[in-house]
C-alpha positions as CSV (number, residue, x, y, z in Angstrom):
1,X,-92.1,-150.3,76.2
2,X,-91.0,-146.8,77.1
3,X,-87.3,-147.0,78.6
4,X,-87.1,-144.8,82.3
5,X,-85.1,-141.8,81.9
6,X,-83.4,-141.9,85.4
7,X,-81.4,-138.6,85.9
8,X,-79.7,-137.6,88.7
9,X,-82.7,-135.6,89.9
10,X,-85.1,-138.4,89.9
11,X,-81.9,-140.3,91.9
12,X,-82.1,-137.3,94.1
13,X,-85.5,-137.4,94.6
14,X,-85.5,-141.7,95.7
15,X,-82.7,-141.3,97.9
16,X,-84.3,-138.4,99.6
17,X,-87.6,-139.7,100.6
18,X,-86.0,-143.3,101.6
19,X,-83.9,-140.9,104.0
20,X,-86.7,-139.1,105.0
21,X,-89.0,-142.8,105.8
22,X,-86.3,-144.3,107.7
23,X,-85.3,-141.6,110.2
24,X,-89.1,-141.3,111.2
25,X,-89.5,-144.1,114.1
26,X,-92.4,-146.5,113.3
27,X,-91.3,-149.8,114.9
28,X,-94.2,-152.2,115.8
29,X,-94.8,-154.5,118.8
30,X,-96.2,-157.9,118.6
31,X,-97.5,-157.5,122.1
32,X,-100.2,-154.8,121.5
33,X,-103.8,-155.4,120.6
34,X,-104.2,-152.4,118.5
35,X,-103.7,-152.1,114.7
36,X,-101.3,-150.1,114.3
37,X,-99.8,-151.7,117.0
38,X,-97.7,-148.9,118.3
39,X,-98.5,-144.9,117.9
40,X,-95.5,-144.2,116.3
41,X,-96.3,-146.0,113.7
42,X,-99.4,-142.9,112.7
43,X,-96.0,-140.7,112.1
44,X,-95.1,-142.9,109.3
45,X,-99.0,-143.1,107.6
46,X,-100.0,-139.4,108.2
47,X,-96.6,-138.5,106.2
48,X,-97.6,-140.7,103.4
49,X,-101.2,-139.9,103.1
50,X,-99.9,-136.2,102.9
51,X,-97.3,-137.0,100.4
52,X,-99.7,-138.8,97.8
53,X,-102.1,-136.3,98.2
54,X,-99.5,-134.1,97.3
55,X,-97.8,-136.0,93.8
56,X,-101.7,-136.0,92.6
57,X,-102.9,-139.6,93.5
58,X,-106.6,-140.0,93.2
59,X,-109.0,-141.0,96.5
60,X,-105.9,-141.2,98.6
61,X,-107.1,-142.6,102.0
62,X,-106.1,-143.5,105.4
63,X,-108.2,-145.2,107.7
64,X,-108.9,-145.8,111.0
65,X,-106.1,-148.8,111.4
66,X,-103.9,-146.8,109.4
67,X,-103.9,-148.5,106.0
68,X,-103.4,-145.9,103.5
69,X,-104.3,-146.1,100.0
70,X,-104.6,-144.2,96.3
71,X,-104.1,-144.4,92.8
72,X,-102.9,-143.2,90.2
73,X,-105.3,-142.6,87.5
74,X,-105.1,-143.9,84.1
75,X,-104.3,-142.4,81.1
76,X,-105.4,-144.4,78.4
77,X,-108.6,-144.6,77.1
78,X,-109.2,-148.7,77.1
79,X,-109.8,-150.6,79.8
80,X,-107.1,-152.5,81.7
81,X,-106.4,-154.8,84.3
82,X,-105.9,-152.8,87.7
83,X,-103.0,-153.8,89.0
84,X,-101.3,-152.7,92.6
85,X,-98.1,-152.1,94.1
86,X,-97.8,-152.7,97.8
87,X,-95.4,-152.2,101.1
88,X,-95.0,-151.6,104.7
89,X,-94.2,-149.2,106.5
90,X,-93.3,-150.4,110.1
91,X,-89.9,-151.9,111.2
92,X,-89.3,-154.9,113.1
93,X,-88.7,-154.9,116.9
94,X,-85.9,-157.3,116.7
95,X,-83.7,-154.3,116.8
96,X,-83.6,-150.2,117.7
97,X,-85.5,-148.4,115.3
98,X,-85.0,-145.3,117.4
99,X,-82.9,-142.2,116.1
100,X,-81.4,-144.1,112.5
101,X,-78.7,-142.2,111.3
102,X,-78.3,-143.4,107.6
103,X,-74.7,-143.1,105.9
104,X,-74.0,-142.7,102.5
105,X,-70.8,-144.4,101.0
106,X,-70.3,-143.2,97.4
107,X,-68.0,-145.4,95.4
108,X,-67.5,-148.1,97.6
109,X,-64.3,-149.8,97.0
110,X,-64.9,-153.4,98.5
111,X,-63.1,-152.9,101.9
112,X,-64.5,-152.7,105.5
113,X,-66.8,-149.6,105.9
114,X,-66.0,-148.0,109.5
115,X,-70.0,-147.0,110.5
116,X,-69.1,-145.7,114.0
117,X,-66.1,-144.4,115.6
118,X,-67.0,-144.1,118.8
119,X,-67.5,-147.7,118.9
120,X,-65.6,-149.2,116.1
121,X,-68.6,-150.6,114.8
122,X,-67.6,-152.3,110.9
123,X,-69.4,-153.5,108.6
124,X,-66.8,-156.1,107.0
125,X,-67.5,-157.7,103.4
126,X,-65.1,-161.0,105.0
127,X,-67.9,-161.3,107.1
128,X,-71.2,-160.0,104.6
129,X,-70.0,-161.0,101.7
130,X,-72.7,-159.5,99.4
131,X,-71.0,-156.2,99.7
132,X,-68.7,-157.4,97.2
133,X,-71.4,-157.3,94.8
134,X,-71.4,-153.6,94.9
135,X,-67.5,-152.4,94.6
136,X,-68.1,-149.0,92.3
137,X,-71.8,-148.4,93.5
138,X,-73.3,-145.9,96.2
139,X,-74.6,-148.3,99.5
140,X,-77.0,-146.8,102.6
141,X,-75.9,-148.1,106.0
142,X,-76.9,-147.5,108.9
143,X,-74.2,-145.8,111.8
144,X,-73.8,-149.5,114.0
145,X,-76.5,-148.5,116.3
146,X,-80.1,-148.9,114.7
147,X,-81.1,-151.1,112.2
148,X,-82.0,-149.3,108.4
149,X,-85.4,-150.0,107.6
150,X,-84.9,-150.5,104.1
151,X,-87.4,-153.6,105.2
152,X,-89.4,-151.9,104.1
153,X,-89.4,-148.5,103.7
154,X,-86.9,-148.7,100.6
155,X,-90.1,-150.6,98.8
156,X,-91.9,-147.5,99.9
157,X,-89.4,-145.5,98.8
158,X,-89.7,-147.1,95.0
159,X,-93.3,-147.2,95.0
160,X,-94.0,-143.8,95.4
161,X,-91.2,-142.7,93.2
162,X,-92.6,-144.9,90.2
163,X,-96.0,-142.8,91.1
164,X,-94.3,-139.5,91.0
165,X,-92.5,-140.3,87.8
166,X,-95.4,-142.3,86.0
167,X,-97.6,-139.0,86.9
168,X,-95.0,-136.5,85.4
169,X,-94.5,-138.6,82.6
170,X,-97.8,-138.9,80.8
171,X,-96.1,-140.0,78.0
172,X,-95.3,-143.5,79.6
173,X,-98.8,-145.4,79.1
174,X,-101.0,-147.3,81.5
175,X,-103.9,-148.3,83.2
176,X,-105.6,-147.5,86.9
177,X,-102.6,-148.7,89.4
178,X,-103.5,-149.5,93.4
179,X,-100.6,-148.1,95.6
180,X,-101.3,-149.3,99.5
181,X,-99.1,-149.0,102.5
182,X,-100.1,-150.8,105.7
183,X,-98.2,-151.2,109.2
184,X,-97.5,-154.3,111.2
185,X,-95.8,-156.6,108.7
186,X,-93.3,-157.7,110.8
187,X,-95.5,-159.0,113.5
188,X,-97.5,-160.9,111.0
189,X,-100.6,-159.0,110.9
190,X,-99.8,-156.3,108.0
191,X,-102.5,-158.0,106.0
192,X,-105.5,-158.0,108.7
193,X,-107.5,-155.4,108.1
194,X,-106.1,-154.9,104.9
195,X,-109.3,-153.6,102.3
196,X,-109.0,-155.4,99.2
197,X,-112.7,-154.7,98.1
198,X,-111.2,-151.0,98.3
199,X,-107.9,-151.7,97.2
200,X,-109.4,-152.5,93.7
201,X,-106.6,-154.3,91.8
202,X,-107.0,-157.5,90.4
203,X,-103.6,-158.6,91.7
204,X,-100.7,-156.9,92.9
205,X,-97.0,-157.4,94.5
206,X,-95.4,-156.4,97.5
207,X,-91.8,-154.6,97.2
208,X,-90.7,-156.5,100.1
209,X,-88.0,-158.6,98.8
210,X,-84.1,-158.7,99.3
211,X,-81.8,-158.4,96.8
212,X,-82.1,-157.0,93.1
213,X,-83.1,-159.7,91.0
214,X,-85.5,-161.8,93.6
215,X,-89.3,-162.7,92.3
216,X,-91.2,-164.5,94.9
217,X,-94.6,-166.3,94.8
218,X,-93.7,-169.3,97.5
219,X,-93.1,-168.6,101.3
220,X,-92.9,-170.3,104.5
221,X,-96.0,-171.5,105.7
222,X,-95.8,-169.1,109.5
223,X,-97.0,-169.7,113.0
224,X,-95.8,-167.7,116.3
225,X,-95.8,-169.6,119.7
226,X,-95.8,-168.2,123.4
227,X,-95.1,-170.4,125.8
228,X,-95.1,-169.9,129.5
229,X,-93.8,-170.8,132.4
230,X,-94.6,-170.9,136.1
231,X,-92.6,-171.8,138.7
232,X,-92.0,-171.8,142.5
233,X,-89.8,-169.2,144.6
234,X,-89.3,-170.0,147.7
235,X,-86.0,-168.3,149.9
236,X,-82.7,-170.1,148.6
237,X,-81.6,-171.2,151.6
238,X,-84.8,-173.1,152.5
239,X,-86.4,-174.4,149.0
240,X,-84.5,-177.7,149.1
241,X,-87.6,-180.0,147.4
242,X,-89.4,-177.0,147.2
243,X,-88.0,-174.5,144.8
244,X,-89.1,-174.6,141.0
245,X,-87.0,-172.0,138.6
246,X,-88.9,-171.2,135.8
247,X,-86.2,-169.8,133.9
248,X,-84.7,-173.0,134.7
249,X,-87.5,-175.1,133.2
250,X,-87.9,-172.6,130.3
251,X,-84.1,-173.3,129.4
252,X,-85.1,-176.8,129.7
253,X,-87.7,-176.6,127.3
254,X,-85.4,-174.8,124.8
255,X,-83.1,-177.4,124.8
256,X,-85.6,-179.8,123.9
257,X,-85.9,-178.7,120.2
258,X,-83.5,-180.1,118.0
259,X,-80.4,-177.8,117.9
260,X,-80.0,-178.5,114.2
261,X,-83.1,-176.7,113.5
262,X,-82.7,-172.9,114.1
263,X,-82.2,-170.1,111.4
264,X,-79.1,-170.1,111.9
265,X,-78.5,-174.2,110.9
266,X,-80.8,-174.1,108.0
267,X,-81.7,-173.1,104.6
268,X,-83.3,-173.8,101.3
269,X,-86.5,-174.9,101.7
270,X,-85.8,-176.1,105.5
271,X,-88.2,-175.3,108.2
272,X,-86.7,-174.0,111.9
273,X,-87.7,-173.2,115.0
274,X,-86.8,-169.5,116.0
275,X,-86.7,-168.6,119.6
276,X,-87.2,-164.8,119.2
277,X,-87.5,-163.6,123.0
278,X,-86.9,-164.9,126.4
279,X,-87.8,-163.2,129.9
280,X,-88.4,-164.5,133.4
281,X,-87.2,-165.0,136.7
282,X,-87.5,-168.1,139.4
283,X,-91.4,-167.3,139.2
284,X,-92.2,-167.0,135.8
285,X,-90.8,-167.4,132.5
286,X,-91.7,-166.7,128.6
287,X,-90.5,-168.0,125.7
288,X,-91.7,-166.6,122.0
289,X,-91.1,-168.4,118.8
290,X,-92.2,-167.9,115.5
291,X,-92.6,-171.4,113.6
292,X,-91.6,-171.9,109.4
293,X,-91.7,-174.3,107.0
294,X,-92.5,-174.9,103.6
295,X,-94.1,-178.3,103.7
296,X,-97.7,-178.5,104.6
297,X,-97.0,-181.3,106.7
298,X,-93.9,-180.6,108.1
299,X,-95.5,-177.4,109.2
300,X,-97.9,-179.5,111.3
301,X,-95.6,-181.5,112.6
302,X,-93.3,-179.0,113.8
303,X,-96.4,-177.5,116.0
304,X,-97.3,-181.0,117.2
305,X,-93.5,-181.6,118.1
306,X,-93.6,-177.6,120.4
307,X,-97.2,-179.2,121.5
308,X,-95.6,-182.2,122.4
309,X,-92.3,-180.5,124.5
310,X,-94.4,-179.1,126.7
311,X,-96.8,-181.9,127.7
312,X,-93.7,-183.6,128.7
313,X,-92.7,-180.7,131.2
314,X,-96.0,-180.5,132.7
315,X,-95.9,-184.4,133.2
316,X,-92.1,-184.1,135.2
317,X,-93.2,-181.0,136.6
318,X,-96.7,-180.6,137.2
319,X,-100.2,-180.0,135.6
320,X,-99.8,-176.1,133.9
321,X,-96.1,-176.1,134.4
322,X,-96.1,-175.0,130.8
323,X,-98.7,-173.3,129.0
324,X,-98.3,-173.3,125.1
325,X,-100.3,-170.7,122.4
326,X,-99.5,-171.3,118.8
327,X,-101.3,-168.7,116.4
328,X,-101.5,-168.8,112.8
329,X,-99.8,-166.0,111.1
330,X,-99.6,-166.9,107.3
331,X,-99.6,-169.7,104.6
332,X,-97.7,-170.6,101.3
333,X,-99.0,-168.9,99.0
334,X,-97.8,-170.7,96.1
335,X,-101.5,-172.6,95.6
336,X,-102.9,-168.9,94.9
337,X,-100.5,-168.8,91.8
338,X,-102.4,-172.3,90.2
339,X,-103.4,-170.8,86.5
340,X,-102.5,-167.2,87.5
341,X,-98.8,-167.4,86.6
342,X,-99.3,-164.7,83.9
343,X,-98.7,-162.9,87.2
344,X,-95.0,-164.1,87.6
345,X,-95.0,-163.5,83.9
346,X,-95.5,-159.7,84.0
347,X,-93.3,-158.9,86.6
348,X,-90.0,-161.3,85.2
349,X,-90.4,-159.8,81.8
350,X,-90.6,-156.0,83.8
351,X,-87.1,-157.4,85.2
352,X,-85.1,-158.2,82.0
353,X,-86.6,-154.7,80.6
354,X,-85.4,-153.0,83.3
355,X,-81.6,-154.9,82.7
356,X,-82.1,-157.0,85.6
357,X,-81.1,-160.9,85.9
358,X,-84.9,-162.3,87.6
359,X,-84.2,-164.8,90.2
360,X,-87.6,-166.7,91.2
361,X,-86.9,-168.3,94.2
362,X,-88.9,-169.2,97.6
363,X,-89.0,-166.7,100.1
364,X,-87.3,-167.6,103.7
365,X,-89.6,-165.4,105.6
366,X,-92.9,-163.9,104.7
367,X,-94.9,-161.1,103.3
368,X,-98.3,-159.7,103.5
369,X,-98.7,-160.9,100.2
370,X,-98.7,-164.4,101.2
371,X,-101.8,-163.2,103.4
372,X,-103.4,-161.2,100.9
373,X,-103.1,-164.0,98.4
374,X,-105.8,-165.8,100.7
375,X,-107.8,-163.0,100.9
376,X,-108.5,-163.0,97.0
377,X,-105.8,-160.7,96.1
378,X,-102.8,-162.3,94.4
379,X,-99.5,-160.8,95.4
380,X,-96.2,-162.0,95.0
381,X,-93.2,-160.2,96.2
382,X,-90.4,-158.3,94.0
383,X,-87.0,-156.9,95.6
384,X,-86.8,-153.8,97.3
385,X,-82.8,-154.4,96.9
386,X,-81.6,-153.9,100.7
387,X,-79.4,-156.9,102.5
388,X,-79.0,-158.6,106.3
389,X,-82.1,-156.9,107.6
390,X,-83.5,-156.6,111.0
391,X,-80.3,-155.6,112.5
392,X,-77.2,-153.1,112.5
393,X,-75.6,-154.7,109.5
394,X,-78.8,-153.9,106.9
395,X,-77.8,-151.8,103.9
396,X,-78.9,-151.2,100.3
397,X,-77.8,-149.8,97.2
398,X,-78.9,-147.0,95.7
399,X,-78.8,-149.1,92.4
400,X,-81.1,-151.2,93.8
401,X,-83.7,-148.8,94.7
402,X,-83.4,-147.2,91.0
403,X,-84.1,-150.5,89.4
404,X,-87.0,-151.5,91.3
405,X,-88.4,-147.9,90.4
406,X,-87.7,-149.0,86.4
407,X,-89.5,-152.7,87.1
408,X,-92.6,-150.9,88.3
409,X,-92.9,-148.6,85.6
410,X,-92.4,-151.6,83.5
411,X,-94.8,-153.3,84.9
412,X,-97.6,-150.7,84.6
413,X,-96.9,-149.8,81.1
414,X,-96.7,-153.6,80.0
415,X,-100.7,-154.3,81.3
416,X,-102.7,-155.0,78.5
């Protein structure tokens, strides 16, 4: 195993490009049809099809839903397994992806970091207490009013820098390596049209984990739900008996799911129900969940229970009162791993080469690779090193992002 040699150029060069990903807007929107599902999102893929053409990637590719793909040839003469490294490059709508401002805070010294002083916006480690982990390193935050994107564009970020420096570094041996990017992870369907004929690699992993340290091959088993309402408006003054508020009823029906089950209340290897948007007016309403759990059958049963919720509005309310869609988004992908975990194996020894503590846990969300695992195409997850994604809070360490750059060189070099 040939140790990384990670000067402060090839630093320059990762912190660069992650600055470069997240300041172009690429957000993606569960209500389109379209794959990508927004045109901004073609920003983010034209950029990276031009930049592996550019480091020397063989048959880079781009297709028409914006999947974009190449490799990086081998440079041995024996034949190897082809293995793939894998992220996305769209951010999540739960927050403003428009115009991120990324700070950089050498140093940090373990007190509250003051991202905006128009606003007083702070970033407090009282509050987000991971930031204590990183007194003495160099942390990315955003400036209060966007989210980061390090979900998951600091995996992109690693990925192509491992390319770049496995390319210039001939001396560091290894095999054919896949490199794909794809949009719309965060609305569940990153994995859709996702080629794996053409991807090529026998398995692979997505950088799409938190913090430094995290190896993933277990997820949520993921549904999304849109329920909606329809009421009656009729003039205040005159609906006595007549009126139905569909807000109203749509509050209603929140209520009915038990409080204890949200985010928020649980953890581990709990299951929750996650209201993630709510709009109407005395007319009409809509509610949108997304659905988790680990457990097959708890799984099931939490669908039954939404199913269930809104029967019994349309029976006190009326036939259609309610109208419920639940559609599958992903499975637990841990069955995939059954006599594979040679797989885990590979990328937990990569860690403790690389000096990093591996922490195999089971992921509270998901990732395309739980979806790709299905598909033929095992792919467990590896940290991309950021923290408290999805909102104004997210940052990451530039330590991070240098070790998940050695644990992919270390895991090409280590195929046999």
């Amino acid at each position: 195993m040939i140790a990384i040699d990670f000067t402060s150029d090839w630093r320059k060069k990762l912190v660069d490009r992650f600055i470069t990903y997240v300041k172009i807007f690429s957000t993606s929107d569960p209500e389109s049809d379209t794959t990508p599902s927004t045109p901004q999102q073609w920003d983010m893929a034209k950029y990276l099809f031009n930049e592996l053409q550019e480091l020397g990637l063989e048959d880079v590719s781009m297709d028409e839903h914006g999947y974009v793909f190449g490799f990086i040839p081998s440079n041995i003469d024996v034949t190897v397994p082809q293995v793939g490294f894998i992220a996305h490059y769209d951010s999540t709508p739960d927050f403003n992806g428009v115009d991120v401002k990324p700070q950089i805070w050498e140093n940090y010294d373990g007190k509250d970091l003051l991202l905006n002083k128009e606003t007083g916006f702070v970033l407090s480690p009282d509050k987000f207490t991971d930031l204590k982990k990183y007194i003495g390193q160099t942390i990315i935050t955003t400036d209060g009013t966007t989210l980061l994107s390090a979900d998951d564009k600091a995996g992109i970020a690693e990925i192509v820098t491992a390319a770049e420096y496995l390319i210039a570094h001939p001396e560091v041996k290894h095999g054919r390596i896949s490199v794909g990017f794809n949009p719309d992870e965060e609305i569940g369907r990153g994995a859709h049209k996702f080629n794996v004929e053409k991807f090529g690699a026998e398995w692979a992993y997505t950088m799409d984990g938190g913090e430094i340290g995290e190896l993933e091959y277990e997820n949520f088993n993921a549904a999304g739900a849109v329920i909606k309402f329809t009421g009656v408006s009729v003039h205040p003054g005159y609906s006595f008996g007549k009126m139905l508020n569909a807000g109203l009823v749509a509050s209603e029906f929140i209520q009915s799911l038990p409080a204890n089950e949200t985010p928020a209340t649980t953890k581990g290897f709990d299951g929750f129900f996650h209201l993630t948007d709510f709009t109407g007016d005395v007319a009409e309403a809509k509610l949108q969940y997304i659905i988790r759990d680990h457990d097959d059958a708890k799984f099931e049963a939490r669908k039954q229970l939404m199913a269930e919720k809104v029967e019994a509005i349309n029976a006190k309310y009326g036939a259609n009162t309610a109208v419920l869609e639940i559609k599958p988004q992903y499975l637990n992908m841990k069955k995939q791993f059954e006599g594979k975990m040679h797989i885990i194996d590979i990328a937990e020894q990569a860690m403790k080469d690389a000096g990093v503590e591996p922490k195999i846990k089971a992921i509270r969300g998901g990732t395309d690779g739980a979806q790709l695992s299905y598909m033929g195409l095992p792919c467990p997850n590896i940290f991309a090193g950021g923290h408290y994604f999805h909102g104004p809070y997210e940052f990451v360490p530039i330590e991070n992002m240098e070790a998940a750059v050695k644990v992919i060189v270390n895991i090409a070099q280590s195929i046999k």
